[in-house]
mmJSON file of the N, C-alpha and C atoms, coordinates in Angstrom:
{"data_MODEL":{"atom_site":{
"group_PDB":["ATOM","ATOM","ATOM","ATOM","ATOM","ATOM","ATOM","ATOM","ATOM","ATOM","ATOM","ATOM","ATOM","ATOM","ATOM","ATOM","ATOM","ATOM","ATOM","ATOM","ATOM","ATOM","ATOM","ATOM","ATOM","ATOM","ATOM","ATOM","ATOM","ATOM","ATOM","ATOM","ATOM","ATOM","ATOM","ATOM","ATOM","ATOM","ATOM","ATOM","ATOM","ATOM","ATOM","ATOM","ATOM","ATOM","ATOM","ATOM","ATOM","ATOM","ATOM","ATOM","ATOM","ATOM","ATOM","ATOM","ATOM","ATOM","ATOM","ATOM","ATOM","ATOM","ATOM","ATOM","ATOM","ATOM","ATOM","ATOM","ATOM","ATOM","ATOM","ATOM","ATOM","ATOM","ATOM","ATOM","ATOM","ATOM","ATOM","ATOM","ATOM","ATOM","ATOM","ATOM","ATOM","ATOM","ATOM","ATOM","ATOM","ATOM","ATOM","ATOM","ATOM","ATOM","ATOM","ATOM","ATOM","ATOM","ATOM","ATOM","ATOM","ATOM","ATOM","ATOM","ATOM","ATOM","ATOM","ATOM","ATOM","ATOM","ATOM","ATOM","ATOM","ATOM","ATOM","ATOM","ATOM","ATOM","ATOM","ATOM","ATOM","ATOM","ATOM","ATOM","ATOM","ATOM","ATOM","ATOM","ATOM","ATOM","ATOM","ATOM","ATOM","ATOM","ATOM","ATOM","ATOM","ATOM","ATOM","ATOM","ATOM","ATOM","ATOM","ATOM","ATOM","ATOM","ATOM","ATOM","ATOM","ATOM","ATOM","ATOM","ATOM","ATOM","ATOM","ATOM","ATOM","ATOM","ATOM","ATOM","ATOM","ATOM","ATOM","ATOM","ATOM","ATOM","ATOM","ATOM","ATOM","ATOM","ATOM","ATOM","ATOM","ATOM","ATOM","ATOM","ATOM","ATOM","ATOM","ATOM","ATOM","ATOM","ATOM","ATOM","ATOM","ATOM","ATOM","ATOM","ATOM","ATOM","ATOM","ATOM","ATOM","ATOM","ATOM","ATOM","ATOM","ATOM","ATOM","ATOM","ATOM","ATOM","ATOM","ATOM","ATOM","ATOM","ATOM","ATOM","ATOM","ATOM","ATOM","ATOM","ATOM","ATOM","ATOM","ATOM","ATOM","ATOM","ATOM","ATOM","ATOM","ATOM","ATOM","ATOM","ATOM","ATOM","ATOM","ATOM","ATOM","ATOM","ATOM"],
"id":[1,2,3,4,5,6,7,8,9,10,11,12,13,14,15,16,17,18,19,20,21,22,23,24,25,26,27,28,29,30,31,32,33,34,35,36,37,38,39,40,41,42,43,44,45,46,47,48,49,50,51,52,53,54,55,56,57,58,59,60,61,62,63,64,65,66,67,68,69,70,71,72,73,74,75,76,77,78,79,80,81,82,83,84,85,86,87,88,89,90,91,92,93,94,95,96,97,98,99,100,101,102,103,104,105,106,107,108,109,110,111,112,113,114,115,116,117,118,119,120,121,122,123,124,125,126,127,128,129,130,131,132,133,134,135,136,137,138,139,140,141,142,143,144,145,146,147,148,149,150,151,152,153,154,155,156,157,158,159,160,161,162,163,164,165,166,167,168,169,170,171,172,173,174,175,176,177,178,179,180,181,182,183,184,185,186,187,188,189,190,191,192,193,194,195,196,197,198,199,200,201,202,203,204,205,206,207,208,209,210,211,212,213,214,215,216,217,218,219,220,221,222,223,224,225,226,227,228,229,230,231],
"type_symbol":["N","C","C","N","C","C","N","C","C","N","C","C","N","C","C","N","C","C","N","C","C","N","C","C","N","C","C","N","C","C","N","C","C","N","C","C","N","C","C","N","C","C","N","C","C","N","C","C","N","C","C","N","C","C","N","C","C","N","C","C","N","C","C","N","C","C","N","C","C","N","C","C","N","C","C","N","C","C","N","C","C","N","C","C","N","C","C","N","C","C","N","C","C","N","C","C","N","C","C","N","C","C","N","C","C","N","C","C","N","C","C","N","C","C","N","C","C","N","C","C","N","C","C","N","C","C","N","C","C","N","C","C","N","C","C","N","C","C","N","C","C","N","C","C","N","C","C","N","C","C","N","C","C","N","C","C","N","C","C","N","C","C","N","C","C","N","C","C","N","C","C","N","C","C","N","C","C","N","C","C","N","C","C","N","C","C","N","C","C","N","C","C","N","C","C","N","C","C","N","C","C","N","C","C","N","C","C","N","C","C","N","C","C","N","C","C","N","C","C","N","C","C","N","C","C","N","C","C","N","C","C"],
"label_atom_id":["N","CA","C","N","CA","C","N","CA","C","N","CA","C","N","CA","C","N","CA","C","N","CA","C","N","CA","C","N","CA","C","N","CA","C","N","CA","C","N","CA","C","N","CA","C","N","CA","C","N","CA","C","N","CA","C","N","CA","C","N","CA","C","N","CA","C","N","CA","C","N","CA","C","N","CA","C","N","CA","C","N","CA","C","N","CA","C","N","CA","C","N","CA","C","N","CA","C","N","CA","C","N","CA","C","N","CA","C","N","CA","C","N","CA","C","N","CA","C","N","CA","C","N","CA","C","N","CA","C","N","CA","C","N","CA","C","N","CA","C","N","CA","C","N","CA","C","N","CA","C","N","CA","C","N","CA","C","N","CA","C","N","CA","C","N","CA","C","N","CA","C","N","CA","C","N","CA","C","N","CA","C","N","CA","C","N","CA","C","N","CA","C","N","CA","C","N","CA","C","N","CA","C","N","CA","C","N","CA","C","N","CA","C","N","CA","C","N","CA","C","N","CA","C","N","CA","C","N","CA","C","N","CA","C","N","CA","C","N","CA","C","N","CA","C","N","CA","C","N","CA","C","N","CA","C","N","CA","C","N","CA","C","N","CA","C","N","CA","C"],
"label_alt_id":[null,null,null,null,null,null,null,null,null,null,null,null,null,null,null,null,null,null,null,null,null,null,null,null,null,null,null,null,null,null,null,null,null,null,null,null,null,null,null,null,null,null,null,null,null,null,null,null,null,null,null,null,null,null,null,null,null,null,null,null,null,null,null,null,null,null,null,null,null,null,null,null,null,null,null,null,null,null,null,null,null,null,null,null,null,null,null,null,null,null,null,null,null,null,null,null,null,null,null,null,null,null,null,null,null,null,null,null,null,null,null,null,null,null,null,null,null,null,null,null,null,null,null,null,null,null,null,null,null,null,null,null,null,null,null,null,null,null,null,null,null,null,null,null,null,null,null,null,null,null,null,null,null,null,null,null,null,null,null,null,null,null,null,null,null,null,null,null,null,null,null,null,null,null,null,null,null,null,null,null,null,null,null,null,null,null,null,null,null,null,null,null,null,null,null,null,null,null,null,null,null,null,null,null,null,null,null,null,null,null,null,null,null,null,null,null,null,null,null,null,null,null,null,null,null,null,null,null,null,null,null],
"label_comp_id":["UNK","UNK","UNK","UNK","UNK","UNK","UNK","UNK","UNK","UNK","UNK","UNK","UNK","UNK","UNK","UNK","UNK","UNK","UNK","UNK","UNK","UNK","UNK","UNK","UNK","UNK","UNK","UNK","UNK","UNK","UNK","UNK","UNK","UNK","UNK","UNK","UNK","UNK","UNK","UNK","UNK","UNK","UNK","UNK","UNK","UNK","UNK","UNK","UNK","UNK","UNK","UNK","UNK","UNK","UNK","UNK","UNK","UNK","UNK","UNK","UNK","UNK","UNK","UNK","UNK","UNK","UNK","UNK","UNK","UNK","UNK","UNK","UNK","UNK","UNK","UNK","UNK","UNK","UNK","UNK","UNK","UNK","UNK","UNK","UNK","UNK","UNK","UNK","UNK","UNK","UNK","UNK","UNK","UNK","UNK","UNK","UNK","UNK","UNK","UNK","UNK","UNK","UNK","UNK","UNK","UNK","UNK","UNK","UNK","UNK","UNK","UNK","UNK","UNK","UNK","UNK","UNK","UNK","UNK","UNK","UNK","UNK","UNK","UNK","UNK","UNK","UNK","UNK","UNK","UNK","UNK","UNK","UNK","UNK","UNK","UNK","UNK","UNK","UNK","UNK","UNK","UNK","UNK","UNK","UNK","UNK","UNK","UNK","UNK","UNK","UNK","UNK","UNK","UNK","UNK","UNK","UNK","UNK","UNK","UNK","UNK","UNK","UNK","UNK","UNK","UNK","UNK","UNK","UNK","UNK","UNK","UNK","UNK","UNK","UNK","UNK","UNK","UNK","UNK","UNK","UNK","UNK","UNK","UNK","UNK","UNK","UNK","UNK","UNK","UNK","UNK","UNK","UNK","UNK","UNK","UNK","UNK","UNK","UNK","UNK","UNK","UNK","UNK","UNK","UNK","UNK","UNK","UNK","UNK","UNK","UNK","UNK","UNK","UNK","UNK","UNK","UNK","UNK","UNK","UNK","UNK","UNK","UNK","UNK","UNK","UNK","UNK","UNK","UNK","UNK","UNK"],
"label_asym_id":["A","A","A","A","A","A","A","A","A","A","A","A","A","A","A","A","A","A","A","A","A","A","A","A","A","A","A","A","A","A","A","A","A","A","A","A","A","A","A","A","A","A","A","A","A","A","A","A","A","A","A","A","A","A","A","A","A","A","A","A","A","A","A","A","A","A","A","A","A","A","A","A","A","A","A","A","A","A","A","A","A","A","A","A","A","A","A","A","A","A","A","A","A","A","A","A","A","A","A","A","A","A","A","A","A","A","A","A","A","A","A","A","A","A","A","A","A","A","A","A","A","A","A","A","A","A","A","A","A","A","A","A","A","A","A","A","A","A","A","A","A","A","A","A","A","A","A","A","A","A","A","A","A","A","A","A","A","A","A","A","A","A","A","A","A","A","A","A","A","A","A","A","A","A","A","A","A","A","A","A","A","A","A","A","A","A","A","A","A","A","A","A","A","A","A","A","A","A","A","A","A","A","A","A","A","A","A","A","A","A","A","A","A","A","A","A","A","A","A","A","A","A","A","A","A","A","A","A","A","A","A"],
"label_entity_id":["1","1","1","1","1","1","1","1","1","1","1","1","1","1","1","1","1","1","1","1","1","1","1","1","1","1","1","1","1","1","1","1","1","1","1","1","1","1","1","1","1","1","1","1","1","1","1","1","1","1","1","1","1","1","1","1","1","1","1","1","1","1","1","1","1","1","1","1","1","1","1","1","1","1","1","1","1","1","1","1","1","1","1","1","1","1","1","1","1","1","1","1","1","1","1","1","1","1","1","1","1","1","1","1","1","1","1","1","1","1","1","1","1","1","1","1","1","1","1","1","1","1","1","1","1","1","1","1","1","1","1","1","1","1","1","1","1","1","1","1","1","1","1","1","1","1","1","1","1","1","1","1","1","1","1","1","1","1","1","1","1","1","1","1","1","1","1","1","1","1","1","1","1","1","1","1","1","1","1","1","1","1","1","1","1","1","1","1","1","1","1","1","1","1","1","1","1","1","1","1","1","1","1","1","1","1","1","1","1","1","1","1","1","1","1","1","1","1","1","1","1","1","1","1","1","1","1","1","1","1","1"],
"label_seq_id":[1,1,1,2,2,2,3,3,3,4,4,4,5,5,5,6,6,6,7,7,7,8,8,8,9,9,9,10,10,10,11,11,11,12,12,12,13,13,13,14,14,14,15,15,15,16,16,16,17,17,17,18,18,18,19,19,19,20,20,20,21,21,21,22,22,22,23,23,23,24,24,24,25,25,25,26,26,26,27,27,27,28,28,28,29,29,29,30,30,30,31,31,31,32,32,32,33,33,33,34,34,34,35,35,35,36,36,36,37,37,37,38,38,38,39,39,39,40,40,40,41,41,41,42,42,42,43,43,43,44,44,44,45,45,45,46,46,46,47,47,47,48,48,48,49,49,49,50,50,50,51,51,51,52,52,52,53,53,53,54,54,54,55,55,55,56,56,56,57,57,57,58,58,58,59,59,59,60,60,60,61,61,61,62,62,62,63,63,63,64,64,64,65,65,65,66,66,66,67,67,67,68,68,68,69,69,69,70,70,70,71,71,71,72,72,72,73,73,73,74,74,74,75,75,75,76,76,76,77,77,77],
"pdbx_PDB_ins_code":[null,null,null,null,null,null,null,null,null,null,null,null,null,null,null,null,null,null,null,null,null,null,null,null,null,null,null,null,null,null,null,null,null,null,null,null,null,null,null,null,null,null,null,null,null,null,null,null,null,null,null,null,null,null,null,null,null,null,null,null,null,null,null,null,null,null,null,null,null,null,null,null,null,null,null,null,null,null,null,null,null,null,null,null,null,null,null,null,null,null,null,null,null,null,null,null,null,null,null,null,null,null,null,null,null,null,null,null,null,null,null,null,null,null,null,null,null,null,null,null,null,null,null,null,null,null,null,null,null,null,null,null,null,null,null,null,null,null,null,null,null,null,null,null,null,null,null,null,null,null,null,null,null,null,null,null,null,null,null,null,null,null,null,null,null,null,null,null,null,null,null,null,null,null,null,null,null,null,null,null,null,null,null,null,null,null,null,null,null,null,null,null,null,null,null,null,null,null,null,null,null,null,null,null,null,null,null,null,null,null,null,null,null,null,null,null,null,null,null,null,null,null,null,null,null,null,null,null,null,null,null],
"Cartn_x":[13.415,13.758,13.429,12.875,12.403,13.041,14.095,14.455,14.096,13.858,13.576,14.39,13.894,15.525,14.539,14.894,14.619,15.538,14.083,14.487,14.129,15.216,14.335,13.174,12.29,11.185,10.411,12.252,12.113,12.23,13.431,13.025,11.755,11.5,10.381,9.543,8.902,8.084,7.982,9.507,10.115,9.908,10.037,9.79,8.175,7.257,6.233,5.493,6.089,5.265,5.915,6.989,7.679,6.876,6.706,5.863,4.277,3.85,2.69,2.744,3.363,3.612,3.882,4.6,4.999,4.152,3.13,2.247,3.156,4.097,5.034,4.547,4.806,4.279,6.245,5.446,7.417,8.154,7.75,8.757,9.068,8.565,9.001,10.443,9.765,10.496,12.251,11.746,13.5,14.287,13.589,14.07,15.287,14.123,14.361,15.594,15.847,16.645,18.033,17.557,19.02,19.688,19.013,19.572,20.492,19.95,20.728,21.8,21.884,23.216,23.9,23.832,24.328,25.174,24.645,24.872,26.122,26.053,26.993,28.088,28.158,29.122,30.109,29.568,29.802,30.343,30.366,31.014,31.932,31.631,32.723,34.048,33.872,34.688,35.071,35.117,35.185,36.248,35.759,36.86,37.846,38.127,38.978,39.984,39.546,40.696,41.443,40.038,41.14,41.915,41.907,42.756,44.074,44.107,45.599,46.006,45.986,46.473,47.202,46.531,47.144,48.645,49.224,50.903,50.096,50.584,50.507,51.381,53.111,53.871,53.114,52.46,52.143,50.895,50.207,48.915,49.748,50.674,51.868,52.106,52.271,53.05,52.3,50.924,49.85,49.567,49.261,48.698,49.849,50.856,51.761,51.342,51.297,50.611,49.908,49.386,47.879,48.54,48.027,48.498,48.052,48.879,48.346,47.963,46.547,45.716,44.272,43.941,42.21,41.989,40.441,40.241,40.215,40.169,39.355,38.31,37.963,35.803,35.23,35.394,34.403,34.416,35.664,35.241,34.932,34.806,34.15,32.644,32.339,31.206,30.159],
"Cartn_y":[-9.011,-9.553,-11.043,-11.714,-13.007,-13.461,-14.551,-15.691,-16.613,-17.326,-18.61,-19.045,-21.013,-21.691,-23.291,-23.481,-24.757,-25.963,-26.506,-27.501,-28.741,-30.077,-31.378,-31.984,-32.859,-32.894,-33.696,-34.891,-35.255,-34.414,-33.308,-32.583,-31.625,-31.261,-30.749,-31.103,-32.318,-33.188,-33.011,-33.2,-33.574,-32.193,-31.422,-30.102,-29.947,-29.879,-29.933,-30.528,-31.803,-32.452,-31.945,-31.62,-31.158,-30.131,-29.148,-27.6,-27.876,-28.81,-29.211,-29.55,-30.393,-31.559,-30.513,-29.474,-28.458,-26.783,-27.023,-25.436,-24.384,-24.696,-23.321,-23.499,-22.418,-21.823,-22.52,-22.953,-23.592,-22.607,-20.936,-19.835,-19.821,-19.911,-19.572,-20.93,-22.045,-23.158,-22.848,-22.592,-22.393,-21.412,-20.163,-19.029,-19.542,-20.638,-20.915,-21.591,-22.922,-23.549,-22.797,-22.163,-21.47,-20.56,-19.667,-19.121,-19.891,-21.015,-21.935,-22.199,-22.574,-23.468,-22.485,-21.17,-19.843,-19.672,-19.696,-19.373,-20.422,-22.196,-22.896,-22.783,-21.995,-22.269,-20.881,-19.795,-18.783,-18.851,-19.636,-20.567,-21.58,-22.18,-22.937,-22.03,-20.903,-19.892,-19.322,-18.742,-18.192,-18.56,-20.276,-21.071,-21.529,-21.887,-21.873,-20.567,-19.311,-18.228,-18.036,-18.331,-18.404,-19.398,-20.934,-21.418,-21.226,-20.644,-20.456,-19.477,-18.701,-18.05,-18.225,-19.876,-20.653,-20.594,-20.434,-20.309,-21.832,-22.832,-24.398,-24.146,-23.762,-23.302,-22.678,-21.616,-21.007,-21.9,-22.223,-23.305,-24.471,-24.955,-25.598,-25.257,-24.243,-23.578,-23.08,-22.688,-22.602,-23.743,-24.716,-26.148,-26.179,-26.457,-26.915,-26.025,-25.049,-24.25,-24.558,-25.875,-25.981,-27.714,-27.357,-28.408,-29.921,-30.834,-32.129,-32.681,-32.981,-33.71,-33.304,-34.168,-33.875,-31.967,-31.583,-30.418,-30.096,-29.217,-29.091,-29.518,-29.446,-30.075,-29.338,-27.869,-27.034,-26.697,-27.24,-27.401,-28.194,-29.381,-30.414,-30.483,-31.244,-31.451,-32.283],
"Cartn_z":[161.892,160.599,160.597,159.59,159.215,158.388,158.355,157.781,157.965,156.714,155.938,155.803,156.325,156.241,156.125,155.339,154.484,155.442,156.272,156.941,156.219,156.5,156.195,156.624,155.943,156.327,157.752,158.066,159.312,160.295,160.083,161.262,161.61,160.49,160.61,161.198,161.022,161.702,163.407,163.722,165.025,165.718,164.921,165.623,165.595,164.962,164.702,165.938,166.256,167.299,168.347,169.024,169.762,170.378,169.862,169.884,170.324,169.491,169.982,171.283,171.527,173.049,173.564,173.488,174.497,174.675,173.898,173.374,173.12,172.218,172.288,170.678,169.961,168.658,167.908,167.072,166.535,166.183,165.378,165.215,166.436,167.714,169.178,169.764,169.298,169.399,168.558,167.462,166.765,167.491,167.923,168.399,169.381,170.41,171.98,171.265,170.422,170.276,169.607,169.071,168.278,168.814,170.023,171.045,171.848,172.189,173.108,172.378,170.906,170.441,170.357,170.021,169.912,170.652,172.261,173.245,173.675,173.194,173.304,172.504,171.181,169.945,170.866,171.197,172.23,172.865,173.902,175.339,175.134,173.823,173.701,173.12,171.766,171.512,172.757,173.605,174.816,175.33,175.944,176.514,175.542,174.294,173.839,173.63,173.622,173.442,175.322,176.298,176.932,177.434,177.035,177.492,176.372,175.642,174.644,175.233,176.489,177.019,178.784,178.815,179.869,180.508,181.142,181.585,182.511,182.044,182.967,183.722,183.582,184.68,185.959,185.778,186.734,187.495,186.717,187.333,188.648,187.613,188.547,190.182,189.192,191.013,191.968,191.501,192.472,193.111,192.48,192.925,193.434,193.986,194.5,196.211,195.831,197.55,198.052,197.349,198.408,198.985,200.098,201.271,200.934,201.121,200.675,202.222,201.974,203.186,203.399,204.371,204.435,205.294,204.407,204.693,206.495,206.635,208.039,208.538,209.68,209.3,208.867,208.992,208.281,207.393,206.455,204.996,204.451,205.031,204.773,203.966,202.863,202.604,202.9],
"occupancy":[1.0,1.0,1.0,1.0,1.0,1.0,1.0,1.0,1.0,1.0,1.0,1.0,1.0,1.0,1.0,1.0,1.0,1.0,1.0,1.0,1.0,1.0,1.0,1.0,1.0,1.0,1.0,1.0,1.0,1.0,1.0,1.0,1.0,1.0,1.0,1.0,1.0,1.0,1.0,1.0,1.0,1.0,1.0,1.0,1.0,1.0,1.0,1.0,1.0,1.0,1.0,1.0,1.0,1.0,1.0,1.0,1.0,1.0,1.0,1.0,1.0,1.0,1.0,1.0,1.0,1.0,1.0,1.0,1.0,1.0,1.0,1.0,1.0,1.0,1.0,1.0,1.0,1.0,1.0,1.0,1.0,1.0,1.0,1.0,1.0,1.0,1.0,1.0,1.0,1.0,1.0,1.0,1.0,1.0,1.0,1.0,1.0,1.0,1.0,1.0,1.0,1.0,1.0,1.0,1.0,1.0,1.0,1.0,1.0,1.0,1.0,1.0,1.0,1.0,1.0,1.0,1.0,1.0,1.0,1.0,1.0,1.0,1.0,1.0,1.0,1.0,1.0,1.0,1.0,1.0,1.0,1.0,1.0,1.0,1.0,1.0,1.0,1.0,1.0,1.0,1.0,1.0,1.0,1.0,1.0,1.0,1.0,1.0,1.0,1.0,1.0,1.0,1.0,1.0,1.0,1.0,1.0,1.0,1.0,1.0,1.0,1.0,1.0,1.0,1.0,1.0,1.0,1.0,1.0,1.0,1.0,1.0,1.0,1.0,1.0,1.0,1.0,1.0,1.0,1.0,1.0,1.0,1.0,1.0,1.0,1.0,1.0,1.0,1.0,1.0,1.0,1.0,1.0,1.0,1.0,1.0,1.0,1.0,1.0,1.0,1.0,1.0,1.0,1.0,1.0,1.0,1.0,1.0,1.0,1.0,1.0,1.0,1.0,1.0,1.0,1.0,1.0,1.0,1.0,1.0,1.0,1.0,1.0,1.0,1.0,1.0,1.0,1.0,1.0,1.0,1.0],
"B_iso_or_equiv":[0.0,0.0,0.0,0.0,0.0,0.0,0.0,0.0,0.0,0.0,0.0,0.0,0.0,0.0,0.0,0.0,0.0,0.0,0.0,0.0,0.0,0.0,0.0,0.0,0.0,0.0,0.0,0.0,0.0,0.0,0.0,0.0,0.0,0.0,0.0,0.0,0.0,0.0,0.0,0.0,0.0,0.0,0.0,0.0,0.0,0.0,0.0,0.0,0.0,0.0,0.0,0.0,0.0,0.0,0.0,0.0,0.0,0.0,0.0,0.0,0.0,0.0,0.0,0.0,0.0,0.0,0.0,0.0,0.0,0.0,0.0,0.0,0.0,0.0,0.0,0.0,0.0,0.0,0.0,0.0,0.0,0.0,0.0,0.0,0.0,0.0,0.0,0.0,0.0,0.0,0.0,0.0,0.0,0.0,0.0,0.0,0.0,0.0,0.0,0.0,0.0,0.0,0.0,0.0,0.0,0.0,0.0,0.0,0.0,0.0,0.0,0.0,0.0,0.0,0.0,0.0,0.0,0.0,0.0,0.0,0.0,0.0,0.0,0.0,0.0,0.0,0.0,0.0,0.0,0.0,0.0,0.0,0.0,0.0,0.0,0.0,0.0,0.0,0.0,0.0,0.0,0.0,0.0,0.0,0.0,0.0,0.0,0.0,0.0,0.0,0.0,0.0,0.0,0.0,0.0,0.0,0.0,0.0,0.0,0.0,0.0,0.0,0.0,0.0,0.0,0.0,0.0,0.0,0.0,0.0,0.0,0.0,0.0,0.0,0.0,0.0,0.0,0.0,0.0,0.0,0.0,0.0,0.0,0.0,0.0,0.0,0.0,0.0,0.0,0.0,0.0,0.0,0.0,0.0,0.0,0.0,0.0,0.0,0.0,0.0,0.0,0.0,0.0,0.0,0.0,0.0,0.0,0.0,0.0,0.0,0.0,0.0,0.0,0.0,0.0,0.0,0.0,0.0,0.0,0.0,0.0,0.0,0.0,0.0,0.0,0.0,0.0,0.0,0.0,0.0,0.0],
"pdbx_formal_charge":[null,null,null,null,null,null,null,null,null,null,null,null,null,null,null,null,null,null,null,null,null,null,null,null,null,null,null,null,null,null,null,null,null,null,null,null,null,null,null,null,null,null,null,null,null,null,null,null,null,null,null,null,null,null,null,null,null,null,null,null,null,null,null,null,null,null,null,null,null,null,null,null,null,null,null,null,null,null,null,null,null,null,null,null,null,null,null,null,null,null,null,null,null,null,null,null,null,null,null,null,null,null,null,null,null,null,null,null,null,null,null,null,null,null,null,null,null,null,null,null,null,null,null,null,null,null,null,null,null,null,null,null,null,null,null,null,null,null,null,null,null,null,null,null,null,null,null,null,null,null,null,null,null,null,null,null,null,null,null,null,null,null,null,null,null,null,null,null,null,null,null,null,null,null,null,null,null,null,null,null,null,null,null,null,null,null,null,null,null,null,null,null,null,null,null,null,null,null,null,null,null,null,null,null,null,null,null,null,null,null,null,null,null,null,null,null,null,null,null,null,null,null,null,null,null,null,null,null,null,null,null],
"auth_seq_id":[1,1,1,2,2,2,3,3,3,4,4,4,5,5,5,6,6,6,7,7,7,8,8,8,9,9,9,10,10,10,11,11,11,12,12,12,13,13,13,14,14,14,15,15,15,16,16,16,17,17,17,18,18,18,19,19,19,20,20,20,21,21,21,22,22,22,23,23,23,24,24,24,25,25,25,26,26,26,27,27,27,28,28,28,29,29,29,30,30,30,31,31,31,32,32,32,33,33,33,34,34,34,35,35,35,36,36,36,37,37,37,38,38,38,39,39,39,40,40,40,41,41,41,42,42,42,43,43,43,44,44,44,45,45,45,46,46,46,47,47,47,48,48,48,49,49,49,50,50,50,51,51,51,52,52,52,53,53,53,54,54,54,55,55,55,56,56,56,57,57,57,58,58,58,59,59,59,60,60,60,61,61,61,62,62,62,63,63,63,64,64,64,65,65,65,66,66,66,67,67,67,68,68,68,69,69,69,70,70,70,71,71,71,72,72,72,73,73,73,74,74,74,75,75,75,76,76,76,77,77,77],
"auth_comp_id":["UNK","UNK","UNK","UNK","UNK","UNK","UNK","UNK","UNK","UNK","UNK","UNK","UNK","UNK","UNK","UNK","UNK","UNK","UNK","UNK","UNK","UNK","UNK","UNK","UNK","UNK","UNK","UNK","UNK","UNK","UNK","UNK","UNK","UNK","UNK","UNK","UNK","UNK","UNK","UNK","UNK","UNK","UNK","UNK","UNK","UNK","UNK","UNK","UNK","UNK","UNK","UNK","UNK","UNK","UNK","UNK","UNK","UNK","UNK","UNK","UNK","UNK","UNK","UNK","UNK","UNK","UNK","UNK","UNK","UNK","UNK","UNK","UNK","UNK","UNK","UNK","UNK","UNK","UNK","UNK","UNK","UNK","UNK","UNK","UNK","UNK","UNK","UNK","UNK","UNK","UNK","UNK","UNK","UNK","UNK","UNK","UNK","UNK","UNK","UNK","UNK","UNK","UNK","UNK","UNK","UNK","UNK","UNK","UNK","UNK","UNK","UNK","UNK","UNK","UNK","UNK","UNK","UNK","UNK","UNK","UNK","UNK","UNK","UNK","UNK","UNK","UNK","UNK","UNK","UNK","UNK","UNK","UNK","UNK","UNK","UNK","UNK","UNK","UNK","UNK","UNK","UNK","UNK","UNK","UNK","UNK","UNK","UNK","UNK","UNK","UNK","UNK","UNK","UNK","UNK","UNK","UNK","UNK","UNK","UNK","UNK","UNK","UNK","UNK","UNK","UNK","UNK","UNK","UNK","UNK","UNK","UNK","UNK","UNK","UNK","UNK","UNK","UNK","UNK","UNK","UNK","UNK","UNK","UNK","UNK","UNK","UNK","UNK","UNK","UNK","UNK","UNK","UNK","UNK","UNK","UNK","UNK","UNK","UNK","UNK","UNK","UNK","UNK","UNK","UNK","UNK","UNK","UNK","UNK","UNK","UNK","UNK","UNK","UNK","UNK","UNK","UNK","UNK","UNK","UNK","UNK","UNK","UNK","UNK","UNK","UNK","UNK","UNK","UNK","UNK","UNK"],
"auth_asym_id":["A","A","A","A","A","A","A","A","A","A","A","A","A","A","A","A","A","A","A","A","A","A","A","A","A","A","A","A","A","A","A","A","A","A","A","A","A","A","A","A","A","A","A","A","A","A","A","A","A","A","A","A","A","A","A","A","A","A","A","A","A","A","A","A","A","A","A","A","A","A","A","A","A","A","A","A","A","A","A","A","A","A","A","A","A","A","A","A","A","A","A","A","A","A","A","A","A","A","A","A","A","A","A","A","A","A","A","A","A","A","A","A","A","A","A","A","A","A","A","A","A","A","A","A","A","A","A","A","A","A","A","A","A","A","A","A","A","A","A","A","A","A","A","A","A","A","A","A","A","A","A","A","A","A","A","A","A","A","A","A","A","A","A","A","A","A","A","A","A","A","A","A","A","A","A","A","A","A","A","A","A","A","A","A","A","A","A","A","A","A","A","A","A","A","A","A","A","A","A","A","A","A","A","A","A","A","A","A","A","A","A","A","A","A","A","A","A","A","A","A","A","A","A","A","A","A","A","A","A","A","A"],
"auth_atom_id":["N","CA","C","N","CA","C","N","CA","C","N","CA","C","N","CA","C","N","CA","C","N","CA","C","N","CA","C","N","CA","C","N","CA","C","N","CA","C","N","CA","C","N","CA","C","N","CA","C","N","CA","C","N","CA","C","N","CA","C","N","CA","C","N","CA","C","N","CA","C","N","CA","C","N","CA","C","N","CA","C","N","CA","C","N","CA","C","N","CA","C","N","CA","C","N","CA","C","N","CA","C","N","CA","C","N","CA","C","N","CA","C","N","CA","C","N","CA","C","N","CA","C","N","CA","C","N","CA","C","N","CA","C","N","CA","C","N","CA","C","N","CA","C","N","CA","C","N","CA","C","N","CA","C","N","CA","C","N","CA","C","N","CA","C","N","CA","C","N","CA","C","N","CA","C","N","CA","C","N","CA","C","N","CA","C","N","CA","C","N","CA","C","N","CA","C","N","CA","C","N","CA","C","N","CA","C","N","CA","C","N","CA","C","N","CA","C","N","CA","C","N","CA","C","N","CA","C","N","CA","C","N","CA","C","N","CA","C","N","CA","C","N","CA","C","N","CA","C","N","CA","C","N","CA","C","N","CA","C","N","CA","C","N","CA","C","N","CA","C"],
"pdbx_PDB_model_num":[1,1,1,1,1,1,1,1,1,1,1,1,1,1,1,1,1,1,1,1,1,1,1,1,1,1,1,1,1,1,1,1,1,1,1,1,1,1,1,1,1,1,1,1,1,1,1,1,1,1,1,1,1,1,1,1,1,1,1,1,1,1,1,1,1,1,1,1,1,1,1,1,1,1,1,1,1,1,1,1,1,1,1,1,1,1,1,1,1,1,1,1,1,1,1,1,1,1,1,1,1,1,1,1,1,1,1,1,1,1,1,1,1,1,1,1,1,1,1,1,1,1,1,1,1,1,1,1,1,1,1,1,1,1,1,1,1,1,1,1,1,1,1,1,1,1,1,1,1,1,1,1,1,1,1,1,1,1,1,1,1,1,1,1,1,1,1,1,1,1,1,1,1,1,1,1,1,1,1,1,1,1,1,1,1,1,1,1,1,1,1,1,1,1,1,1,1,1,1,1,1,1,1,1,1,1,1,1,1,1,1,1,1,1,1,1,1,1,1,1,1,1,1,1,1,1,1,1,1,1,1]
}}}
């Protein structure tokens, strides 16, 4: 399916030369780009439902199990 989407004429441009500089065909260029922001609006939805499901209490009390001081050597980085 093909949609049409009435870009401004600076970006246009910007994309225009973009595609060139890069030999990608610009329908290929929007594809690549709108996948990506997709993929971020996605990831960011994601992480927001699950941190509203956070218990900080419990985060608490984990971090509290872990030993205060330097690692071993072999965990060392």
């Amino acid at each position: 399916m093909r949609v049409i989407a009435d870009i401004p004429d600076v970006l246009y441009q910007q994309l225009e030369s973009f595609a060139q500089r890069e030999q990608i065909p610009i329908d290929g260029l929007v594809a690549i780009a709108l996948s990506s922001q997709l993929a971020v609006w996605s990831t960011r939805d994601y992480l927001a439902e699950k941190s509203r499901r956070v218990s900080w209490d419990a985060f608490e009390k984990v971090l509290a199990k872990v030993p205060n001081g330097e690692p071993d050597e072999h965990d060392r980085l």
